[in-house]
N, C-alpha and C positions, 0 to 999 in steps of 0.2 A: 852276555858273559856266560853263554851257555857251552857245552861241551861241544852242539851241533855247530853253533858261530865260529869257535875253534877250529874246528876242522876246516870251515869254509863255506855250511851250507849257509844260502841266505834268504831271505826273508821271499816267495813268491816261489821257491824250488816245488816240485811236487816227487813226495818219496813213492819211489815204485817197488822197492826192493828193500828186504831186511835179512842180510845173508843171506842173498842170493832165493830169497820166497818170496811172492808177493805179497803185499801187505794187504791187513784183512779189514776188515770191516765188520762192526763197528770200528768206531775211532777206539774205544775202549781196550779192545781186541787187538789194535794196533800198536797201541801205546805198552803193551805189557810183549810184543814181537823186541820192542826194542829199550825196553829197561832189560836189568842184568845188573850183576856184580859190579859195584865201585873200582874202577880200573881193569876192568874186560874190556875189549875194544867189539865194538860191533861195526859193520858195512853194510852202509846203507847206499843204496842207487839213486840219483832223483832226478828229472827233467828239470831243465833248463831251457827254455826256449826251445830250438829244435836239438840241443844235446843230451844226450845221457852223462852223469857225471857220476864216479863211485867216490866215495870216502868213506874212511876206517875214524870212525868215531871212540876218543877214551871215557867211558863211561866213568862219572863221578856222582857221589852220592846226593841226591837230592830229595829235598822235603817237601813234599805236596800240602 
C-alpha cells in the first residue's frame, strides 16, 4: 500500500535512477535521493529482468 506499489514498482525491481542520477550508496544516502514533499512526484528508473522501466512516483507523507 505504498506509494512505489502505486505506481507499479514491484517487489525484486532494482532502482537505478532517482531523477534521472544514480542512486547512491549507502542505502541511507538513497533513501533521503528519494523522500521529498507529500505530493511532489519523483522518477525513479528500475531494472526489471532484462528491462529498464521509469515511473513518476506521488510522494505521500510517511512515518518512519
Amino acid at each position: 500500500n505504498s506509494p512505489a506499489e502505486a505506481a507499479g514498482i514491484q517487489d525484486g525491481d532494482v532502482i537505478l535512477l532517482v531523477d534521472g542520477r544514480p542512486i547512491s550508496v549507502p542505502v541511507e544516502r538513497a533513501v533521503q535521493q528519494i523522500l521529498g514533499p507529500a505530493g511532489s512526484v519523483v522518477k525513479i528508473t528500475v531494472r526489471r529482468g532484462s528491462e529498464t522501466i521509469d515511473f513518476s512516483v506521488r510522494r505521500r507523507a510517511i512515518t518512519l
